[in-house]
PDBQT receptor file of N, H, CA, C and O in Angstrom, charges set to zero:
ATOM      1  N   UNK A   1       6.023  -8.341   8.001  1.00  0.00    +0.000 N 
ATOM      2  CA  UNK A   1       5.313  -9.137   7.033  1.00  0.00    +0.000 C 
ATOM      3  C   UNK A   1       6.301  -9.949   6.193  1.00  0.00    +0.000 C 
ATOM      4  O   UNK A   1       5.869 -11.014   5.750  1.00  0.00    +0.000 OA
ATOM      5  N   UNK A   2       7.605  -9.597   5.898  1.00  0.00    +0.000 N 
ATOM      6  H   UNK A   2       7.956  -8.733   6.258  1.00  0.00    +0.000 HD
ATOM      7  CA  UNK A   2       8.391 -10.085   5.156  1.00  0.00    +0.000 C 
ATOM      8  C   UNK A   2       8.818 -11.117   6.040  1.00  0.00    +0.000 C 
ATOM      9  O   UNK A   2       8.899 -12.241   5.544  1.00  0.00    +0.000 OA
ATOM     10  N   UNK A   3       9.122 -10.971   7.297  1.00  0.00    +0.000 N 
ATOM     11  H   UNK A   3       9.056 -10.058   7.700  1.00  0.00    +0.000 HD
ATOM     12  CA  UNK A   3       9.704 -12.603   7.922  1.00  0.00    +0.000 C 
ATOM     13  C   UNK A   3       8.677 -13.259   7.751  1.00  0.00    +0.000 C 
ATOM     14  O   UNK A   3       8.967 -14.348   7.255  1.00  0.00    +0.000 OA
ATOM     15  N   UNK A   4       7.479 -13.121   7.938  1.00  0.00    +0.000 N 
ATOM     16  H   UNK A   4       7.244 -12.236   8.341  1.00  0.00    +0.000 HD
ATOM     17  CA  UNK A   4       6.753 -14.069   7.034  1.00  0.00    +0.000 C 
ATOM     18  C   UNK A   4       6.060 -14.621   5.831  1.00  0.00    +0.000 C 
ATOM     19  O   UNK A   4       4.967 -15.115   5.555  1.00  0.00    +0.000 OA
ATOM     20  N   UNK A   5       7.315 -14.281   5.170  1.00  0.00    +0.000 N 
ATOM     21  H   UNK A   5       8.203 -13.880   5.394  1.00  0.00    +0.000 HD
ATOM     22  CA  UNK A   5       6.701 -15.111   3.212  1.00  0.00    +0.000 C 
ATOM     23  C   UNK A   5       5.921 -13.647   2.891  1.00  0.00    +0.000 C 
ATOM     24  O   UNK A   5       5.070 -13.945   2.053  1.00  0.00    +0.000 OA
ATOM     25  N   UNK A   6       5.843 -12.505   3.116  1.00  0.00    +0.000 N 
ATOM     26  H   UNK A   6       6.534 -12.263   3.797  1.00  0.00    +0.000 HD
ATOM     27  CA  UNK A   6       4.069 -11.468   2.309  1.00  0.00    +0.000 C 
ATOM     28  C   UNK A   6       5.214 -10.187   2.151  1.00  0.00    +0.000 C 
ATOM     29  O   UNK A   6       5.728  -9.393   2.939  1.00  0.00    +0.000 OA
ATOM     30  N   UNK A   7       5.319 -10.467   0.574  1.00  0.00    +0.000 N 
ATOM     31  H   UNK A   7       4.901 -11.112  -0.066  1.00  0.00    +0.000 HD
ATOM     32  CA  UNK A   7       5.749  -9.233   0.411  1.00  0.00    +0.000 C 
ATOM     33  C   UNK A   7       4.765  -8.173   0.361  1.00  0.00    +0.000 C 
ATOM     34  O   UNK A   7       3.674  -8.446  -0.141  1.00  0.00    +0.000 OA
ATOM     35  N   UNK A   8       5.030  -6.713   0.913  1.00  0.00    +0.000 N 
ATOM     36  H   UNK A   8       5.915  -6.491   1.321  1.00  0.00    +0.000 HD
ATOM     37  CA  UNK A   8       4.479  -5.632   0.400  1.00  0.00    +0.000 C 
ATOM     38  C   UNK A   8       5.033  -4.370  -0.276  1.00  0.00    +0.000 C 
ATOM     39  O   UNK A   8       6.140  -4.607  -0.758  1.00  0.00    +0.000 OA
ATOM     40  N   UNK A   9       4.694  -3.320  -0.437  1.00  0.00    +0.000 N 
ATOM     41  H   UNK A   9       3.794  -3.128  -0.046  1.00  0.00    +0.000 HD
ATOM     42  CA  UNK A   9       4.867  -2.090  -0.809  1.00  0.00    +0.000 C 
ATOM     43  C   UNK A   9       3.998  -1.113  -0.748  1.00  0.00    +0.000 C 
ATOM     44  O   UNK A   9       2.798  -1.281  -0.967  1.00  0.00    +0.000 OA
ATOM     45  N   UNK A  10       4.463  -0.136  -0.482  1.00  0.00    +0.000 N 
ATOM     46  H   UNK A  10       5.437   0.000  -0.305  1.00  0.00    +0.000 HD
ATOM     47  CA  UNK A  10       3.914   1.041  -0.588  1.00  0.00    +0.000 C 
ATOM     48  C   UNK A  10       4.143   1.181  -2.342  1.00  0.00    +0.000 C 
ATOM     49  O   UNK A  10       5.133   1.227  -3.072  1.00  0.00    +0.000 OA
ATOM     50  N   UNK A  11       2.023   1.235  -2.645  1.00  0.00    +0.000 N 
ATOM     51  H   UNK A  11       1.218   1.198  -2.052  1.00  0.00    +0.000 HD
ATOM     52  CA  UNK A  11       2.275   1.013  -4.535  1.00  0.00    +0.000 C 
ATOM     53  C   UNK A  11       2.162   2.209  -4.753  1.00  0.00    +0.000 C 
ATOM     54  O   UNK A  11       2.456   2.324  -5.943  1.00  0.00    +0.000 OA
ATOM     55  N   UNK A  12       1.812   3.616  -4.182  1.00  0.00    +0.000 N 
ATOM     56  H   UNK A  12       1.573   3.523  -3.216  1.00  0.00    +0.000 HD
ATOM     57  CA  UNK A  12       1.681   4.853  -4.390  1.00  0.00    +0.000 C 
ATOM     58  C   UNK A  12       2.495   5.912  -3.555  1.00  0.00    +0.000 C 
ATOM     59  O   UNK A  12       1.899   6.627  -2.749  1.00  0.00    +0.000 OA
ATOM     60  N   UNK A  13       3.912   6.021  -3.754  1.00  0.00    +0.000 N 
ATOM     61  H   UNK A  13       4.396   5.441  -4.409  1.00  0.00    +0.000 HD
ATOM     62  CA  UNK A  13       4.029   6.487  -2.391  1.00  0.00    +0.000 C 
ATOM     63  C   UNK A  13       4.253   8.004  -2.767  1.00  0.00    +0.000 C 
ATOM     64  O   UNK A  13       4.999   8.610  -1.998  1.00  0.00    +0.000 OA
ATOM     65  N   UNK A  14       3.911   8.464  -3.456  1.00  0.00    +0.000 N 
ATOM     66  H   UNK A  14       3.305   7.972  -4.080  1.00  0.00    +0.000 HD
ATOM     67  CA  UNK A  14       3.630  10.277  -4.133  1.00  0.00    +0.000 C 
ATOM     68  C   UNK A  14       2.124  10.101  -4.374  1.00  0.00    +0.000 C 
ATOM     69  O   UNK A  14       1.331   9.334  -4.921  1.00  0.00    +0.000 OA
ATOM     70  N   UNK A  15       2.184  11.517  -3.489  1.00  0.00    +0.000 N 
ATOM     71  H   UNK A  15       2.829  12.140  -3.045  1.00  0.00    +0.000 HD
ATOM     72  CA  UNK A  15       0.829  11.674  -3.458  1.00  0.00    +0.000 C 
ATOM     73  C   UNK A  15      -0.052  12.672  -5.078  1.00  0.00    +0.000 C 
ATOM     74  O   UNK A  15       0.334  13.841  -5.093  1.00  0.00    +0.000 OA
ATOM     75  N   UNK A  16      -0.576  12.496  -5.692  1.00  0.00    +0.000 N 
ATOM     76  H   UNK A  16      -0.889  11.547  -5.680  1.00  0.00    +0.000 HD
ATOM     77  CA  UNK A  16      -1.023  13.099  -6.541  1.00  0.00    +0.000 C 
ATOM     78  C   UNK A  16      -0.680  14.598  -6.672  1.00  0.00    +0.000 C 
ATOM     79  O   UNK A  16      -0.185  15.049  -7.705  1.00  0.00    +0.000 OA
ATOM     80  N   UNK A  17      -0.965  15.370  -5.570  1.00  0.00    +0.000 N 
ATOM     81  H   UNK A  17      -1.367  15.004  -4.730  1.00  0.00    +0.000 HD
ATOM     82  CA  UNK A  17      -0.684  16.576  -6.048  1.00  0.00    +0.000 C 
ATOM     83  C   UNK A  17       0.649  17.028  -5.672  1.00  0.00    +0.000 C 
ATOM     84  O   UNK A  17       0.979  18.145  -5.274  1.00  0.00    +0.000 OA
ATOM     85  N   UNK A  18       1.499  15.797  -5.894  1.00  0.00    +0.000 N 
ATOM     86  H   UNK A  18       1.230  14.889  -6.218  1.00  0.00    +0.000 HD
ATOM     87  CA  UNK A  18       2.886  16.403  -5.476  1.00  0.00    +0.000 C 
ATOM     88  C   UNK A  18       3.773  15.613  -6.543  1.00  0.00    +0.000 C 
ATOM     89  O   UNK A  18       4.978  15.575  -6.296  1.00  0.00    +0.000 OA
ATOM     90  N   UNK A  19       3.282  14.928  -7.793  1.00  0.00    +0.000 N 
ATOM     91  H   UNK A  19       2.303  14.959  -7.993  1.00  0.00    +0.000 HD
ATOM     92  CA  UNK A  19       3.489  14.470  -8.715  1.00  0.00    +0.000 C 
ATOM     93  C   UNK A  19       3.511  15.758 -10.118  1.00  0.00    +0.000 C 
ATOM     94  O   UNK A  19       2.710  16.618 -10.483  1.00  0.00    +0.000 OA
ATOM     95  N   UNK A  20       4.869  15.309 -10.587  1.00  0.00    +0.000 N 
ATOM     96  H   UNK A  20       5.520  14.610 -10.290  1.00  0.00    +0.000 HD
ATOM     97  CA  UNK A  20       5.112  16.327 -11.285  1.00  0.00    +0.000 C 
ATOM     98  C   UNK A  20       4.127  16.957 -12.767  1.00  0.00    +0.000 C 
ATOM     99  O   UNK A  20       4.251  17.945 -13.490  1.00  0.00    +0.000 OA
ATOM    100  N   UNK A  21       2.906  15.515 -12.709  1.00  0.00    +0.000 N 
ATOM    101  H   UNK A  21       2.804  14.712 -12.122  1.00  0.00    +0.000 HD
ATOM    102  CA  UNK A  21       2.007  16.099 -13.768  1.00  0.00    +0.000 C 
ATOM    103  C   UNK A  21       1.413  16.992 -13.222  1.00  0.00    +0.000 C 
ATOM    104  O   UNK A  21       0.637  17.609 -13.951  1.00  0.00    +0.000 OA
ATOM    105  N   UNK A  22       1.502  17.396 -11.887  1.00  0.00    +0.000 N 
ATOM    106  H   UNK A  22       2.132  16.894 -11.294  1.00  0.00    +0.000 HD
ATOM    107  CA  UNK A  22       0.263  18.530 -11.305  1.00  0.00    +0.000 C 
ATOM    108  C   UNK A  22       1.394  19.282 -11.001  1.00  0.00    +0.000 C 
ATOM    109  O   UNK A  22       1.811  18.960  -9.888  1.00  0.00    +0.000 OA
ATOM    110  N   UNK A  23       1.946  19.997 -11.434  1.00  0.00    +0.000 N 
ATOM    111  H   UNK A  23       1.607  20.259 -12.338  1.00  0.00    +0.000 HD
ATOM    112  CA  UNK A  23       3.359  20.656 -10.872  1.00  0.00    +0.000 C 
ATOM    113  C   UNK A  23       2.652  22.049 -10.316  1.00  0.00    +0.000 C 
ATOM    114  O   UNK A  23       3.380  22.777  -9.640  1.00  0.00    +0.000 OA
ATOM    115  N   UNK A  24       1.641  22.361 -10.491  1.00  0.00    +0.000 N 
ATOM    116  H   UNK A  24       1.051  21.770 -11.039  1.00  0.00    +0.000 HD
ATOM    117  CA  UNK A  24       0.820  23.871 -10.109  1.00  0.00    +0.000 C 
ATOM    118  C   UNK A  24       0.664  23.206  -9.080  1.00  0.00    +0.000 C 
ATOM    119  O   UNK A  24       1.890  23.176  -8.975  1.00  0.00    +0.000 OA
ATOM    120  N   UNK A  25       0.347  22.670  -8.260  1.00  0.00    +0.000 N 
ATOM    121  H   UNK A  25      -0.649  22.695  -8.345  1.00  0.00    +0.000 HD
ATOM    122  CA  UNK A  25      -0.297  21.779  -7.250  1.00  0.00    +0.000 C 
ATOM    123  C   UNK A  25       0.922  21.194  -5.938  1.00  0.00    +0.000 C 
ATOM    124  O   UNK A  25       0.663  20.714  -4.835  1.00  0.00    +0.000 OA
ATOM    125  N   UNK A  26       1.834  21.376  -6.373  1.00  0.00    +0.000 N 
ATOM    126  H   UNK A  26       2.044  21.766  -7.270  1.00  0.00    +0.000 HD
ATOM    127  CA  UNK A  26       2.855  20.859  -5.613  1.00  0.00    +0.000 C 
ATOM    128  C   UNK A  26       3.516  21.396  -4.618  1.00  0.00    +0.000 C 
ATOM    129  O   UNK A  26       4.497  20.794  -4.182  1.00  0.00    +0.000 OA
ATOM    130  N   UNK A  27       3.016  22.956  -3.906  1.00  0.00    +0.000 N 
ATOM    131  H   UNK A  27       2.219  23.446  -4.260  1.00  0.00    +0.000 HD
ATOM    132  CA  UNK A  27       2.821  23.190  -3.115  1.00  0.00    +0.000 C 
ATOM    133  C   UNK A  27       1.882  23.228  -1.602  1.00  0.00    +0.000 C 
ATOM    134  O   UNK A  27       2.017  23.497  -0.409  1.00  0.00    +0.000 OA
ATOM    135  N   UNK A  28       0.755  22.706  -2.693  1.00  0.00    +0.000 N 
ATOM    136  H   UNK A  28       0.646  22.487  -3.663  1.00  0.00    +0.000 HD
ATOM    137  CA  UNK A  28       0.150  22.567  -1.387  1.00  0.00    +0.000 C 
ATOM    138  C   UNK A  28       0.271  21.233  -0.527  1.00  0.00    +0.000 C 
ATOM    139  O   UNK A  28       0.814  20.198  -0.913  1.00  0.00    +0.000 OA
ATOM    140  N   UNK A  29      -0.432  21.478   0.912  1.00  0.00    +0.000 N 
ATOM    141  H   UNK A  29      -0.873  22.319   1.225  1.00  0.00    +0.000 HD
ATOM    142  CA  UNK A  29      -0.266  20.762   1.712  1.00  0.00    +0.000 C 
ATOM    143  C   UNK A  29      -1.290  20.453   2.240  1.00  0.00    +0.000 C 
ATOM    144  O   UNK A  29      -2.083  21.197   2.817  1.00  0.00    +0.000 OA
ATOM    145  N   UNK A  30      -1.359  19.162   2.058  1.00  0.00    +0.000 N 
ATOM    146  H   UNK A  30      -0.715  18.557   1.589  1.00  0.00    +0.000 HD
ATOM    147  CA  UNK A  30      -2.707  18.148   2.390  1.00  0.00    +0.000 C 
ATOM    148  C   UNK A  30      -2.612  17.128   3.093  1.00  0.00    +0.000 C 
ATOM    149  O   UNK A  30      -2.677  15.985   2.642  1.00  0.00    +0.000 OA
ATOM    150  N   UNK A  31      -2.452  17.413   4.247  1.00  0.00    +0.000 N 
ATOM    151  H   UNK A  31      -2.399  18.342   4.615  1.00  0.00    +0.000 HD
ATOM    152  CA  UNK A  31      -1.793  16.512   5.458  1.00  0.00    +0.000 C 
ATOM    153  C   UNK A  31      -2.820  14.703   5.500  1.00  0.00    +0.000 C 
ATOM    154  O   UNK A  31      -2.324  13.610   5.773  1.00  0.00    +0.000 OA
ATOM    155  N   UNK A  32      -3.616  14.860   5.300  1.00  0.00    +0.000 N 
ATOM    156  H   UNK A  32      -4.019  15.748   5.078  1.00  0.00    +0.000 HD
ATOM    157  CA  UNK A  32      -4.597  13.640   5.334  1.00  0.00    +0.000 C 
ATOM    158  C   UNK A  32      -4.162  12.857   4.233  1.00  0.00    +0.000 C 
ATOM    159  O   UNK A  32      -4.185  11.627   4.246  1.00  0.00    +0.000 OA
ATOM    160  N   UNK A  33      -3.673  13.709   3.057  1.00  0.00    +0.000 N 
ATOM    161  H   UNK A  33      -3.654  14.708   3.047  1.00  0.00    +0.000 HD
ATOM    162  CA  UNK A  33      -3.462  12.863   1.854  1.00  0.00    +0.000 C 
ATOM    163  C   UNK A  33      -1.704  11.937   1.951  1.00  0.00    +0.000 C 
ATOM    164  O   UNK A  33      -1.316  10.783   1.770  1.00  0.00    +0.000 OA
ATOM    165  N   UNK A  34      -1.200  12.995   2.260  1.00  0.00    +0.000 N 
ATOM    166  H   UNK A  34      -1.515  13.933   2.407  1.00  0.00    +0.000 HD
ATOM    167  CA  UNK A  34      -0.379  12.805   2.580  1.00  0.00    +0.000 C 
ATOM    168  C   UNK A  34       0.482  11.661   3.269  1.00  0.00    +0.000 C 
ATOM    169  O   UNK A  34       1.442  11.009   2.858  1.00  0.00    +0.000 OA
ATOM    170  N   UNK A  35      -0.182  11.660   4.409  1.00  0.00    +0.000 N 
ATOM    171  H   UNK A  35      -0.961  12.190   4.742  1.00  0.00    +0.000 HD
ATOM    172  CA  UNK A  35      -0.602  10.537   5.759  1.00  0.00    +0.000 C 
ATOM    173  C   UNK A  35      -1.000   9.090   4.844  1.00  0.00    +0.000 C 
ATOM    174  O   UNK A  35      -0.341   8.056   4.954  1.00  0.00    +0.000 OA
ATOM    175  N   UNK A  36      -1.966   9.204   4.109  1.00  0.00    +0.000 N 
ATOM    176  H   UNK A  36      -2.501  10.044   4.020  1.00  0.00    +0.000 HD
ATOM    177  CA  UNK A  36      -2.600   7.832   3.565  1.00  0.00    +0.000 C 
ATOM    178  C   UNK A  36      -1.649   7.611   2.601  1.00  0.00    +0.000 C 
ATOM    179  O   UNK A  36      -1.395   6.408   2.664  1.00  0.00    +0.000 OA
ATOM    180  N   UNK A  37      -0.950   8.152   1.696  1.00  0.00    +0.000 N 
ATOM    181  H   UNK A  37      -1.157   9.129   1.645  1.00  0.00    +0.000 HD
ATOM    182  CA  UNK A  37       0.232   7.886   0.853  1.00  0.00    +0.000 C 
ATOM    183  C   UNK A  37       2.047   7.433   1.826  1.00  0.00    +0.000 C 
ATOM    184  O   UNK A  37       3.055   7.006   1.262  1.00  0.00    +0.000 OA
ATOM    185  N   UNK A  38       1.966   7.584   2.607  1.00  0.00    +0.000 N 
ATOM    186  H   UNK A  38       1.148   7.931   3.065  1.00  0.00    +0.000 HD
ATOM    187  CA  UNK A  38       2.937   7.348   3.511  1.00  0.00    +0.000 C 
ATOM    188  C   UNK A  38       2.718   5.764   4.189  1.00  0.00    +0.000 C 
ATOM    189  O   UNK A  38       3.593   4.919   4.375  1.00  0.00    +0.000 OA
ATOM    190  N   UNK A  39       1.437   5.679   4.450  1.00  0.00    +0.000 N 
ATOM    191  H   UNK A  39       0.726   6.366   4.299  1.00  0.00    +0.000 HD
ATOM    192  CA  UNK A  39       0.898   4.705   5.255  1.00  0.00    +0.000 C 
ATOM    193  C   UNK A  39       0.825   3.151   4.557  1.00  0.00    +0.000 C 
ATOM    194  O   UNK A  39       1.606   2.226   4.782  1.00  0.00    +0.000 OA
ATOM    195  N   UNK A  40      -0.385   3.145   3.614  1.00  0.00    +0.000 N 
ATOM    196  H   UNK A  40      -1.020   3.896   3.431  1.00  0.00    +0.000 HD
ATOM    197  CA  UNK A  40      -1.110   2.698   2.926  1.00  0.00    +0.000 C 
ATOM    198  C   UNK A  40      -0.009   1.723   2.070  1.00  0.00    +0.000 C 
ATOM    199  O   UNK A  40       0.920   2.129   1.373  1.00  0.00    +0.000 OA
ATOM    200  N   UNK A  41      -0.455   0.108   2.375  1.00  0.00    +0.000 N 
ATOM    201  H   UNK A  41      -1.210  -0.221   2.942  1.00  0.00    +0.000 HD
ATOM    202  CA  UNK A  41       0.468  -0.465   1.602  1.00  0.00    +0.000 C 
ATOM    203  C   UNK A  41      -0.422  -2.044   0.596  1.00  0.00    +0.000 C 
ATOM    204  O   UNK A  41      -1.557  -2.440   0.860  1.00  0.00    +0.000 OA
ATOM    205  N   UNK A  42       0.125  -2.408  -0.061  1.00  0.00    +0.000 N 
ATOM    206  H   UNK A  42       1.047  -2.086  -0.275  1.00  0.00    +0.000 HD
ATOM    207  CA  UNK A  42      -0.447  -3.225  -1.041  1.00  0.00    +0.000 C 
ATOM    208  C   UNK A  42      -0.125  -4.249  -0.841  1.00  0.00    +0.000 C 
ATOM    209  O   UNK A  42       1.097  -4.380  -0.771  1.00  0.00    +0.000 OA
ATOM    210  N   UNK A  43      -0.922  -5.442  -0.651  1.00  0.00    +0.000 N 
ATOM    211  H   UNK A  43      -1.915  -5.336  -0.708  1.00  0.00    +0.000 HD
ATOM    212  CA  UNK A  43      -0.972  -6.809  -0.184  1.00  0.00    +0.000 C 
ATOM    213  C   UNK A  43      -0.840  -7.904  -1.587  1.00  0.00    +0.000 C 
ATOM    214  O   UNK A  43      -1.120  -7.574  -2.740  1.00  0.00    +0.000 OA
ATOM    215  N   UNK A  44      -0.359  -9.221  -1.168  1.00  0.00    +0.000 N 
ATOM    216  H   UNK A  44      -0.132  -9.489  -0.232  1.00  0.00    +0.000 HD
ATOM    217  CA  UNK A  44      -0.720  -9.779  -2.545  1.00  0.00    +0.000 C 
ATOM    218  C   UNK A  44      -1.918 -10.096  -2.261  1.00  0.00    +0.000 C 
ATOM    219  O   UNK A  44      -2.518 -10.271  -1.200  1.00  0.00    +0.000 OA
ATOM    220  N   UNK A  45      -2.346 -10.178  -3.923  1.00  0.00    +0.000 N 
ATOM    221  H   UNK A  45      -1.859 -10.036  -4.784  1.00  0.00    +0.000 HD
ATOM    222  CA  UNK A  45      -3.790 -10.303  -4.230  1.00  0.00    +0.000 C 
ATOM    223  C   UNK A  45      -3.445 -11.013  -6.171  1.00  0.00    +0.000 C 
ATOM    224  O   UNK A  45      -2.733 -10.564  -7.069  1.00  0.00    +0.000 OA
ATOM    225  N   UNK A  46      -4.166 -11.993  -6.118  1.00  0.00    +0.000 N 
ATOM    226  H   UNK A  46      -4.745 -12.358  -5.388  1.00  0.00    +0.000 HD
ATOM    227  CA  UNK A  46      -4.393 -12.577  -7.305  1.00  0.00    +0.000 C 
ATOM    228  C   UNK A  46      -5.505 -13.305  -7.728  1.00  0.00    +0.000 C 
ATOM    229  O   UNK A  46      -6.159 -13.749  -6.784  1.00  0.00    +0.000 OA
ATOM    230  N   UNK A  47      -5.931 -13.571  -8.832  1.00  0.00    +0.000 N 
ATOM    231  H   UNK A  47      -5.400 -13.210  -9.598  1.00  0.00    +0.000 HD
ATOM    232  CA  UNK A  47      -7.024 -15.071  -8.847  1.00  0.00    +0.000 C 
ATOM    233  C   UNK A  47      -6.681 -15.818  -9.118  1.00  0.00    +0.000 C 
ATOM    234  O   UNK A  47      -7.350 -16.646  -9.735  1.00  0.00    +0.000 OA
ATOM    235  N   UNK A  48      -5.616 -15.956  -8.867  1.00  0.00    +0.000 N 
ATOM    236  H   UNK A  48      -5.072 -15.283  -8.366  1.00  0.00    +0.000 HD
ATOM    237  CA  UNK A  48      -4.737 -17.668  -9.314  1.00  0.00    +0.000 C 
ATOM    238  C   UNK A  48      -4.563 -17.633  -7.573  1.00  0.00    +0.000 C 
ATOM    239  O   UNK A  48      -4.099 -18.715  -7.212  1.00  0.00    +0.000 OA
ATOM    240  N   UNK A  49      -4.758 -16.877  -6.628  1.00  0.00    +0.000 N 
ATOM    241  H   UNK A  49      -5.134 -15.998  -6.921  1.00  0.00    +0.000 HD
ATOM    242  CA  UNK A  49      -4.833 -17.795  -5.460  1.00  0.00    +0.000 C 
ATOM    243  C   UNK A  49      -5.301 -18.521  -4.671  1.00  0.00    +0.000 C 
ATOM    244  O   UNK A  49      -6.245 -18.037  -4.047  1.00  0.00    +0.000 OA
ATOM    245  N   UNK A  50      -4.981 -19.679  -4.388  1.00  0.00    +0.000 N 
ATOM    246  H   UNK A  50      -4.214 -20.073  -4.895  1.00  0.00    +0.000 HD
ATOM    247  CA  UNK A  50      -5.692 -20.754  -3.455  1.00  0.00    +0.000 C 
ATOM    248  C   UNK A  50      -6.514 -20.667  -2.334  1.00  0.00    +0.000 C 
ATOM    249  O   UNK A  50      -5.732 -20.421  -1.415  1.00  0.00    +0.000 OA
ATOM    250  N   UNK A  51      -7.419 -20.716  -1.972  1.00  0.00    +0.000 N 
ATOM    251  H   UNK A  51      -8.054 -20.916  -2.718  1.00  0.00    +0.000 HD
ATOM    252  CA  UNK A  51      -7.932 -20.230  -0.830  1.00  0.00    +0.000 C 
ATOM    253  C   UNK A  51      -7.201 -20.740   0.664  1.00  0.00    +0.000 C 
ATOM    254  O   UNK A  51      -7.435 -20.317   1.796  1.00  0.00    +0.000 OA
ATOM    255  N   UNK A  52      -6.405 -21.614   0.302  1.00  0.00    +0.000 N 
ATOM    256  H   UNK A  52      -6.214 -21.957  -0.618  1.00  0.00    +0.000 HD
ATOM    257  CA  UNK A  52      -5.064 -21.794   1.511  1.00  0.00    +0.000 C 
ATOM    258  C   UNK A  52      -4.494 -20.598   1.403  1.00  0.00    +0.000 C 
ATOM    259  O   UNK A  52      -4.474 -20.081   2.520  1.00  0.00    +0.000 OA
ATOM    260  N   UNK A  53      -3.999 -19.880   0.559  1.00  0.00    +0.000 N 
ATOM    261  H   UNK A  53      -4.015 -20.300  -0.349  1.00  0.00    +0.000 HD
ATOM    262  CA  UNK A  53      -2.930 -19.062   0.252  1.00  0.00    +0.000 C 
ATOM    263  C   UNK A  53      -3.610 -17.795   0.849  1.00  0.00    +0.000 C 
ATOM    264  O   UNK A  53      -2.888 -17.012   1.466  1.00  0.00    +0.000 OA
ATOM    265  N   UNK A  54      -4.970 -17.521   0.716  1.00  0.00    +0.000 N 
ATOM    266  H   UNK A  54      -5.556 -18.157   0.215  1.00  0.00    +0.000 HD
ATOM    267  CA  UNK A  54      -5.627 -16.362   1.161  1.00  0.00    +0.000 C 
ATOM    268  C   UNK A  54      -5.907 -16.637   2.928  1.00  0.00    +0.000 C 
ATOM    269  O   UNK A  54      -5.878 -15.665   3.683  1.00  0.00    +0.000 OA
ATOM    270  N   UNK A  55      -6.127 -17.799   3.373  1.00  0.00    +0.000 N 
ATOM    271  H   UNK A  55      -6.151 -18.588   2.759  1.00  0.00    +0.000 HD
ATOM    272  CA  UNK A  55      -5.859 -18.265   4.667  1.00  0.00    +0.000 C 
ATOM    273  C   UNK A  55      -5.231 -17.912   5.382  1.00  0.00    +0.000 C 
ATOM    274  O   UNK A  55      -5.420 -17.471   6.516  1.00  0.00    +0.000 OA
ATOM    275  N   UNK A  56      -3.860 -18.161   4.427  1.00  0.00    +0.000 N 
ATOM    276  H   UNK A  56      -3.707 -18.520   3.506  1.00  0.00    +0.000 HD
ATOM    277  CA  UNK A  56      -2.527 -18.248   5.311  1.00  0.00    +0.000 C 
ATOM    278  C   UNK A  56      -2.305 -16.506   5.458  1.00  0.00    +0.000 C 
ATOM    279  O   UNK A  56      -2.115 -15.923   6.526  1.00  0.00    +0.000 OA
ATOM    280  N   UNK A  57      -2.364 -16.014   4.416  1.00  0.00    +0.000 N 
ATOM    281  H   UNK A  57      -2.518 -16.487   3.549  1.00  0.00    +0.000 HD
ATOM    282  CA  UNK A  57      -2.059 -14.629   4.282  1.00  0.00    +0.000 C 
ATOM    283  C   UNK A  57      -3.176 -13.906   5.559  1.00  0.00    +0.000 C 
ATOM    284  O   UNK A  57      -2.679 -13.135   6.380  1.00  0.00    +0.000 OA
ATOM    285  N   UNK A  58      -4.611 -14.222   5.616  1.00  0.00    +0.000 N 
ATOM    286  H   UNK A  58      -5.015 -14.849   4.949  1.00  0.00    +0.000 HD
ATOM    287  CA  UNK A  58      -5.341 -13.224   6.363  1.00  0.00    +0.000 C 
ATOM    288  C   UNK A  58      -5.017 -13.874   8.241  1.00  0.00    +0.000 C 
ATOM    289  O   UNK A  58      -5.172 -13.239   9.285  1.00  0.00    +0.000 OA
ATOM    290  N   UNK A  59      -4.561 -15.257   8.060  1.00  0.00    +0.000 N 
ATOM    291  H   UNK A  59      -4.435 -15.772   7.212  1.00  0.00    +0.000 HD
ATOM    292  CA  UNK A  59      -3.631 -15.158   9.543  1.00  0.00    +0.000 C 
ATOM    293  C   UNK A  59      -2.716 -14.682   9.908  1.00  0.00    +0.000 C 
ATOM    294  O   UNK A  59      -2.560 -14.083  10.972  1.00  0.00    +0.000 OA
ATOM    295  N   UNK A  60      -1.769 -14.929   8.857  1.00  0.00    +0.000 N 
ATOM    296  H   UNK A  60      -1.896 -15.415   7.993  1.00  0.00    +0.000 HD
ATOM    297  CA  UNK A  60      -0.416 -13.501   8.586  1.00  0.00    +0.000 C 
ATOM    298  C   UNK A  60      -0.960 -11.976   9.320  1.00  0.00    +0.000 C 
ATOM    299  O   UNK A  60      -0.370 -11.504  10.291  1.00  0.00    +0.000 OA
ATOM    300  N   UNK A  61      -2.010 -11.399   8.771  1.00  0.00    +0.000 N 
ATOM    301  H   UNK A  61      -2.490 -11.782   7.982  1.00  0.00    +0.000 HD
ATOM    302  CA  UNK A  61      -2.155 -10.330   8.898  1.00  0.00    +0.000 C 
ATOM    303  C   UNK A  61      -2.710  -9.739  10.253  1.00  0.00    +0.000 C 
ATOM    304  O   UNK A  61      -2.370  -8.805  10.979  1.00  0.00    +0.000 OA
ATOM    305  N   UNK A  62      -3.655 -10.636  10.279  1.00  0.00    +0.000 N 
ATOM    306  H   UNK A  62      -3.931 -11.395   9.689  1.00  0.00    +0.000 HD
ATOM    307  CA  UNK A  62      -4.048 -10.674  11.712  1.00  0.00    +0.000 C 
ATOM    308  C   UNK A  62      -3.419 -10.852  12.949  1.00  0.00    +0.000 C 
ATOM    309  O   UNK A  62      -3.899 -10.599  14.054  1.00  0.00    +0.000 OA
ATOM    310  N   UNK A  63      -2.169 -11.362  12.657  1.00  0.00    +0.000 N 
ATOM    311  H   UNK A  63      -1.778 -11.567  11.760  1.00  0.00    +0.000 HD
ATOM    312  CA  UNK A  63      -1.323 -11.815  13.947  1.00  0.00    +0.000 C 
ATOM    313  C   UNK A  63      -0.613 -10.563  13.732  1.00  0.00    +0.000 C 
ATOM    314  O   UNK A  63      -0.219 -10.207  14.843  1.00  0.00    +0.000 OA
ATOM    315  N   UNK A  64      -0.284  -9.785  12.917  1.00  0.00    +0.000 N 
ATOM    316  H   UNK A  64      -0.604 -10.074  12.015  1.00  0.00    +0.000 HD
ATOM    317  CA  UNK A  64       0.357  -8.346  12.491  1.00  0.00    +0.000 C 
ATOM    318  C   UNK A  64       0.054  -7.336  13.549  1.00  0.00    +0.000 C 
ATOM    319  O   UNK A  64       0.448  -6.177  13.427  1.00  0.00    +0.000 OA
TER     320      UNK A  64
């Protein structure tokens, strides 16, 4: 995605119960959650964008 112009990120990449506010929680293992926090990445998205810009981006993605 980056050779073409779309930055992303992974915007969550700790999964909730392995975040140190749940520190009771940070043993367990929740493979599904897990998986979608590993995976799962964040696209740009704005309302200042052009509907070229959303164009270009959902051909971007599609050719992905």
């Amino acid at each position: 995605m980056l050779d073409n112009g779309v930055q992303t990120l992974i915007h969550y990449p700790i999964p909730p119960h392995k975040q140190a506010c749940y520190a009771a929680w940070n043993q367990c293992s929740l493979p599904i959650t897990e998986k979608i926090h590993a995976e799962e990445l964040s696209l740009p998205i704005s309302p200042v964008m052009s509907n070229l810009d959303v164009e270009n981006l959902t051909t971007i993605i599609n050719h992905f």
